[in-house]
DRENDO-1510 file (C-alpha; in Angstrom, 1 decimal, always signed):
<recs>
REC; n; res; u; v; w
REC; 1; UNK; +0.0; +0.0; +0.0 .
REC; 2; UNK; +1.6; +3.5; -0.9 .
REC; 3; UNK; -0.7; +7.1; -0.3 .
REC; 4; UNK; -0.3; +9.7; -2.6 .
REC; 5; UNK; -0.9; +12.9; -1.2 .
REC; 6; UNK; -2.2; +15.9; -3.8 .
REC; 7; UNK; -1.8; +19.7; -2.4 .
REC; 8; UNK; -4.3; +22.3; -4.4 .
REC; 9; UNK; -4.3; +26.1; -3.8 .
REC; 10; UNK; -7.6; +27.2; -5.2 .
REC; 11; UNK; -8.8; +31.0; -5.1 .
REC; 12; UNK; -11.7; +31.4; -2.7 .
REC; 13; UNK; -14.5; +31.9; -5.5 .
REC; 14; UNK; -13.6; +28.7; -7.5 .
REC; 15; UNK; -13.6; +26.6; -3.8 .
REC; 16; UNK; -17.3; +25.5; -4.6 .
REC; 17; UNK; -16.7; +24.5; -8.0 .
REC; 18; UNK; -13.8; +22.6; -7.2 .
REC; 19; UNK; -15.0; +20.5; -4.3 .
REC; 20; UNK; -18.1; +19.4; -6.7 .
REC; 21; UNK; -15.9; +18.7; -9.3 .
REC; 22; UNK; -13.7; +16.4; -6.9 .
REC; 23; UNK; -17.3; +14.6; -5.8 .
REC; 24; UNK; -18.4; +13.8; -9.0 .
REC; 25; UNK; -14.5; +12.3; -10.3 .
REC; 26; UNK; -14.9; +10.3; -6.6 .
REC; 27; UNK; -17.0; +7.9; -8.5 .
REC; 28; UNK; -14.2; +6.8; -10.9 .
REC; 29; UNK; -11.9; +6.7; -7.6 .
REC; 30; UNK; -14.3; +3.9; -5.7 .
REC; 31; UNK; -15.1; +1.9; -9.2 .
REC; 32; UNK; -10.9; +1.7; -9.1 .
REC; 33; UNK; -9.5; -1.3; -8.6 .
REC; 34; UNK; -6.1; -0.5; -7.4 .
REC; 35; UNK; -8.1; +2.7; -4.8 .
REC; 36; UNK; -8.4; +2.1; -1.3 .
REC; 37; UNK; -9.3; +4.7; -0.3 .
REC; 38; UNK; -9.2; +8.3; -0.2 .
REC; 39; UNK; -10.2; +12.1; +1.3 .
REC; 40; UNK; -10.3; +15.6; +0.3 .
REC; 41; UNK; -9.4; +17.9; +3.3 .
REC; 42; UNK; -9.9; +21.8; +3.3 .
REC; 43; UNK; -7.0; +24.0; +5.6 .
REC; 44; UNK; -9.1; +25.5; +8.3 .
REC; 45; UNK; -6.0; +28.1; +8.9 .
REC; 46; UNK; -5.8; +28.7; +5.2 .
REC; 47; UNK; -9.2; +27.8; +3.3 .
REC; 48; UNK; -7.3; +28.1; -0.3 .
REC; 49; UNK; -5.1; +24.7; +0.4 .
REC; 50; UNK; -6.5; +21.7; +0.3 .
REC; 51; UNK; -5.1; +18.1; +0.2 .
REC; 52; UNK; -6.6; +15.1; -1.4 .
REC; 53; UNK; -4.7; +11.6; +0.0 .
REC; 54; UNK; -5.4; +8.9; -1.8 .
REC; 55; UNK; -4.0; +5.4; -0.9 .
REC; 56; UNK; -3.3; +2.6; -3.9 .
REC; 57; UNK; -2.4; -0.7; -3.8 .
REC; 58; UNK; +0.7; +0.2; -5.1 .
REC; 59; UNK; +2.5; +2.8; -6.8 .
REC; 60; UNK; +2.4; +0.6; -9.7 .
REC; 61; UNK; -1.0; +0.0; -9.6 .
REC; 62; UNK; -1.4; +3.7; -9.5 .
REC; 63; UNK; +1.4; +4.7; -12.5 .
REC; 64; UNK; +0.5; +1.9; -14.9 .
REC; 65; UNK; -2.9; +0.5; -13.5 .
REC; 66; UNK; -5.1; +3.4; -12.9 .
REC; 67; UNK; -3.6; +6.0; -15.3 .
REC; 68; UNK; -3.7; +3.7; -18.1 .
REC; 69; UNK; -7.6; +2.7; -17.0 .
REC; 70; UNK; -11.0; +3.8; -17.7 .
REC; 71; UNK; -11.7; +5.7; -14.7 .
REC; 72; UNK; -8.6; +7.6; -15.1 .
REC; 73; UNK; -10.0; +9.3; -18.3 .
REC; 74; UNK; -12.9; +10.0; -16.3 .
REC; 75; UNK; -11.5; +11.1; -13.3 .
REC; 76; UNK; -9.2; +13.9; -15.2 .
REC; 77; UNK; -12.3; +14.5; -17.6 .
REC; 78; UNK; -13.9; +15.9; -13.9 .
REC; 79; UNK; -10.6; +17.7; -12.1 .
REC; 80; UNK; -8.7; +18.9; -15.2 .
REC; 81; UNK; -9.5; +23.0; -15.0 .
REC; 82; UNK; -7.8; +21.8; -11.5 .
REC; 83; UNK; -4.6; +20.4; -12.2 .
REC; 84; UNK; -2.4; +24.0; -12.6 .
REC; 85; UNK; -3.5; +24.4; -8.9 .
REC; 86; UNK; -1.5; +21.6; -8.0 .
REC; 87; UNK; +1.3; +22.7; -5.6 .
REC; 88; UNK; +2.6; +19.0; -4.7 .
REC; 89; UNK; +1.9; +15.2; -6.3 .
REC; 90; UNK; +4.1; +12.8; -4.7 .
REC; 91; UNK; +3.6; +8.9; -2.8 .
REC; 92; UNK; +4.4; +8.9; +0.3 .
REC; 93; UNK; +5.1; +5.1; +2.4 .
REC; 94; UNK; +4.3; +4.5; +6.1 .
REC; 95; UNK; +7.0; +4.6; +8.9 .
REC; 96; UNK; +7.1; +2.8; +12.3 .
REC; 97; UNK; +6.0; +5.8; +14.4 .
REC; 98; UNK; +2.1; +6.0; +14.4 .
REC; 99; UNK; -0.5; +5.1; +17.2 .
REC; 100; UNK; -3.7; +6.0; +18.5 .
REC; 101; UNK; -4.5; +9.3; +20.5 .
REC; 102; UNK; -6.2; +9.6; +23.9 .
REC; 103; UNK; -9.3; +11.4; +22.9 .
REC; 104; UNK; -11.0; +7.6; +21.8 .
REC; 105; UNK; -11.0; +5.1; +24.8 .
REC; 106; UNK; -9.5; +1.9; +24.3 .
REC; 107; UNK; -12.4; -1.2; +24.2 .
REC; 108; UNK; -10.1; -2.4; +27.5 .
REC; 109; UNK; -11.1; +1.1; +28.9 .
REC; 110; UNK; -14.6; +0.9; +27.8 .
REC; 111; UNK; -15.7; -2.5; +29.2 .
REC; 112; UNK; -14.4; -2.1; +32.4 .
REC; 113; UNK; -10.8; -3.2; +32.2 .
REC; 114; UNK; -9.5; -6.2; +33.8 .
REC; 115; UNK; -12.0; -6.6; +36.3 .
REC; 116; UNK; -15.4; -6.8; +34.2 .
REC; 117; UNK; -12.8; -9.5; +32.3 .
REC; 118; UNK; -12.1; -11.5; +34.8 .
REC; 119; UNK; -15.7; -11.8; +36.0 .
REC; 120; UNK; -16.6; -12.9; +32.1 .
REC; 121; UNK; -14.2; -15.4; +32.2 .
REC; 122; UNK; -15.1; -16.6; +35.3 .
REC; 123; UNK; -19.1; -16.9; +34.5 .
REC; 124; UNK; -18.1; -18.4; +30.9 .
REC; 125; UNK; -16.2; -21.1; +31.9 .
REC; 126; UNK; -18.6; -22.4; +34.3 .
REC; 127; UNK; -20.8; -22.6; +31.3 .
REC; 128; UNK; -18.1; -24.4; +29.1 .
REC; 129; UNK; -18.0; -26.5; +32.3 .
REC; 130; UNK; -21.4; -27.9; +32.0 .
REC; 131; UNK; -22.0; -27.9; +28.0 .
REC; 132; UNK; -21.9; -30.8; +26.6 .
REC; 133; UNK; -20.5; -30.4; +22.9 .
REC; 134; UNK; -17.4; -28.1; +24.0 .
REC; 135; UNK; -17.4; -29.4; +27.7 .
REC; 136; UNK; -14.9; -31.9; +27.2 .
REC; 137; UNK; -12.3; -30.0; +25.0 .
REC; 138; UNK; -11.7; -28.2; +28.4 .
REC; 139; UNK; -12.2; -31.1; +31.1 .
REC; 140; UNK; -8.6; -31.0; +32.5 .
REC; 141; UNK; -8.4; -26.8; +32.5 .
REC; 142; UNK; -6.1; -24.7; +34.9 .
REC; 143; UNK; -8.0; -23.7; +37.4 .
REC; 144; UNK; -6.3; -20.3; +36.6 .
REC; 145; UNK; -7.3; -20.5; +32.7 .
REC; 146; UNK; -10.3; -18.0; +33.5 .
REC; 147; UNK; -8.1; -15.2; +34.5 .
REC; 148; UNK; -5.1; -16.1; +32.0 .
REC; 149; UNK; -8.0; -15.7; +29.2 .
REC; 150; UNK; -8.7; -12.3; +30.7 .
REC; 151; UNK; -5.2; -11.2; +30.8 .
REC; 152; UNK; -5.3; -12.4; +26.9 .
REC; 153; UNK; -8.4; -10.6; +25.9 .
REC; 154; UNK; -7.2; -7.2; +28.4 .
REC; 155; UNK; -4.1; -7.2; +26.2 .
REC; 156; UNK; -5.9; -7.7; +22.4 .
REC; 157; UNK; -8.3; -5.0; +23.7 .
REC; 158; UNK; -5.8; -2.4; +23.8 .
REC; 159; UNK; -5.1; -2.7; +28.0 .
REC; 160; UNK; -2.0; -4.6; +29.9 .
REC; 161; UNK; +0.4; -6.5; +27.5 .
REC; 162; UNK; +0.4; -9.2; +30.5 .
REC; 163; UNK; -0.6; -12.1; +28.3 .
REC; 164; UNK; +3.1; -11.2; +26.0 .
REC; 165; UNK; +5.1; -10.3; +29.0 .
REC; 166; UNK; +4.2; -13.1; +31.7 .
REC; 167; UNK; +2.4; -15.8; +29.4 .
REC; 168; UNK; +4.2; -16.4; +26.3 .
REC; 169; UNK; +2.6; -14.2; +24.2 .
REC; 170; UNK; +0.5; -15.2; +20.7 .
REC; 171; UNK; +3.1; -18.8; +20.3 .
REC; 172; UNK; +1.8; -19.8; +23.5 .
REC; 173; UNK; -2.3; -19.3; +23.1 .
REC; 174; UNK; -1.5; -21.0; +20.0 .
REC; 175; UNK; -0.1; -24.3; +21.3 .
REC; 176; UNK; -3.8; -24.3; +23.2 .
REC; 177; UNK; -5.4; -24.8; +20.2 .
REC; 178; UNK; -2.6; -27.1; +18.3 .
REC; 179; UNK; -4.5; -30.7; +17.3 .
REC; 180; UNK; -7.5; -29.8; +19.5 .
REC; 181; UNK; -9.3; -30.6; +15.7 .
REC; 182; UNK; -12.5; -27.7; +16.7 .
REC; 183; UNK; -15.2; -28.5; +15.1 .
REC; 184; UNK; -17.6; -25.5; +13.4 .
REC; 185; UNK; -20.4; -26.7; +15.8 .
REC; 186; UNK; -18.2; -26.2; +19.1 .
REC; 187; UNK; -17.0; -22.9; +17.4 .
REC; 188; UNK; -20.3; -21.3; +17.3 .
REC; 189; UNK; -21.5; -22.9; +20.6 .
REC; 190; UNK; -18.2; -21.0; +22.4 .
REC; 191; UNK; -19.3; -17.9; +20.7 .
REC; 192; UNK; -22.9; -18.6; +21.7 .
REC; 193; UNK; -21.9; -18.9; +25.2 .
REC; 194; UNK; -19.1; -16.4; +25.5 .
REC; 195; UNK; -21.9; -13.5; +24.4 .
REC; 196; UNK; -24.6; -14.9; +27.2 .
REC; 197; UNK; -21.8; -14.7; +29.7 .
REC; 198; UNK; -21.3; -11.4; +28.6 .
REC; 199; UNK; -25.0; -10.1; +29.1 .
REC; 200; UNK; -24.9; -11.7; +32.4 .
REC; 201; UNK; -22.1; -9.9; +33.4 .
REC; 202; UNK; -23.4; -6.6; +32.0 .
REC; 203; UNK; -20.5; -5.9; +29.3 .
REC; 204; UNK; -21.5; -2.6; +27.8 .
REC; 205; UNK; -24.1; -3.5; +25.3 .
REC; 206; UNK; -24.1; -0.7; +22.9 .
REC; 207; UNK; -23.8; -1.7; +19.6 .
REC; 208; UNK; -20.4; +0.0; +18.7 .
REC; 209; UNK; -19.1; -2.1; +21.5 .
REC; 210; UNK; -20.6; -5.0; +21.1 .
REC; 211; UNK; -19.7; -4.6; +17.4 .
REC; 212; UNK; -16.1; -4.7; +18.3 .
REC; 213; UNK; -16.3; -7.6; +20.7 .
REC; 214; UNK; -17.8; -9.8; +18.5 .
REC; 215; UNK; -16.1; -9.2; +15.2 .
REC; 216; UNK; -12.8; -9.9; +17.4 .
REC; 217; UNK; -14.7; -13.5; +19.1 .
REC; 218; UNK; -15.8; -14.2; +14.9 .
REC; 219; UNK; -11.8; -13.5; +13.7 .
REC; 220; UNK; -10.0; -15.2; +16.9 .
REC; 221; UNK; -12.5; -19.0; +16.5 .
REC; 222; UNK; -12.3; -19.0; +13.0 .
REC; 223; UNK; -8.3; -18.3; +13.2 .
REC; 224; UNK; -8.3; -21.1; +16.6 .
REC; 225; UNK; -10.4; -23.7; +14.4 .
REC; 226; UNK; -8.2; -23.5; +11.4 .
REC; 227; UNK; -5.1; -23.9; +14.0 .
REC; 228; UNK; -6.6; -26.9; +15.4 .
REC; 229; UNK; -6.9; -29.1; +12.5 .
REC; 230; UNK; -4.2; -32.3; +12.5 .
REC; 231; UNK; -2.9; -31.0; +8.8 .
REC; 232; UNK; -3.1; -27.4; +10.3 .
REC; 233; UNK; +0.8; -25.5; +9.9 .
REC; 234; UNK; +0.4; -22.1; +11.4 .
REC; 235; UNK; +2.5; -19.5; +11.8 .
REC; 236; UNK; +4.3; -19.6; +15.1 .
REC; 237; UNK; +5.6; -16.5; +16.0 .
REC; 238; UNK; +3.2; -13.2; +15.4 .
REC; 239; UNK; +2.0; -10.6; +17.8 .
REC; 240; UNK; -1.0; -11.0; +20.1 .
REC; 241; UNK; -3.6; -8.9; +17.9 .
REC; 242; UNK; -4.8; -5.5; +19.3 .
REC; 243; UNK; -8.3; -4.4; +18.4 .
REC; 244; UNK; -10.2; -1.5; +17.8 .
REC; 245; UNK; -13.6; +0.1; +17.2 .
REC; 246; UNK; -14.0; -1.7; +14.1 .
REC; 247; UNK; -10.6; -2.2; +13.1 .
REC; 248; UNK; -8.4; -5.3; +12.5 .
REC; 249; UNK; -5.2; -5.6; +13.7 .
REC; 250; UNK; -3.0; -4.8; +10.3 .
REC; 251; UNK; -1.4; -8.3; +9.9 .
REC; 252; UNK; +1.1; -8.7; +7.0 .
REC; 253; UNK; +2.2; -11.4; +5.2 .
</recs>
């Protein structure tokens, strides 16, 4: 993925023409293939700048994908009285220093931290206890696997990084799952049960929460089922994912 950031200075009584323009040639950008996504952002301190980032696959895909396509043609049909306004065209890659600010809690923050965790655990194993399809997959458990699953799910949910430092990190969860051969069944029955514990504990229930919980529960079965399997050959080493409000961790192969 590269982003290609485009800097326009446009003259205060063309700044109505120009943003329509730039919605009407946004319909060639999401037909694009090789488009992620993009935004066009006005200056607040200086109304006349404004920058449109665009992210493409690559900067192949841009150069000799998108500029040789259809959509180009139409896209420059729509922005071309534009393009002597341009003060800057370049692609830009990502660096290692990024994170998230403090104005958005963390889903760790919002559900209570570790102690609403602990108490999920703690009611949602006594359930696994006494089911009877997934039951047995846990009949010899630690009695401390309740809270080590809460340090786990502290850690993906943005709190602690316990789980890494004390536990073993993603390679150990992993060796949990090795040859256990899950079946689709239990998967959705541990899903089914994990979310019941959860009401009875009173996680918050909004939907932007629960959203987030349960797109993480969806991702981390279907990943543990696939581990599972005898002719299974996972990766070993990774890091233990950290989710967001609708975001997935940004693995790479």
């Amino acid at each position: 993925m590269i982003i290609e950031y485009i800097r326009y200075r446009i003259p205060a009584e063309q700044r109505g023409d120009f943003e329509a323009a730039y919605a009407r040639a946004a319909t060639s950008l999401t037909t694009a293939p090789q488009c992620i996504q993009f935004e066009l952002a006005r200056c607040v301190d200086q109304p006349e700048c404004y920058i449109l980032r665009i992210e493409w696959t690559s900067v192949h895909d841009h150069t000799e994908g998108f500029r040789r396509s259809p959509q180009f043609a139409e896209f420059l049909a729509q922005i071309r009285p534009y393009v002597s306004a341009i003060e800057e065209m370049r692609h830009y890659e990502r660096t290692a220093v990024k994170g998230p600010g403090g104005s958005v809690p963390t889903l760790y923050e919002w559900l209570g931290g570790i102690e609403a965790l602990e108490r999920l655990t703690e009611v949602f194993y006594v359930r696994v206890a006494q089911d009877e399809l997934i039951g047995p997959l846990f009949a010899h458990m630690d009695p401390d696997h309740p809270r080590f699953v809460a340090m786990w799910l502290a850690e993906v949910f943005g709190g602690p990084t316990r789980y890494s430092d004390e536990r073993g990190g993603y390679h150990h969860m992993l060796t949990r799952h090795l040859g256990k051969a899950i079946t689709e069944p239990q998967r959705r029955r541990w899903i089914n049960l994990l979310l019941d514990a959860a009401d009875e504990v009173e996680l918050p229930a909004d939907p932007e929460f629960r959203a987030a919980f349960l797109s993480y529960v969806e991702w981390g079965t279907r990943l543990a089922l696939a581990n599972s399997q005898p002719d299974a050959h996972p990766t070993t080493e990774a890091p233990v994912p950290r989710w967001g409000w609708g975001v997935a961790p940004p693995f790479r192969g």
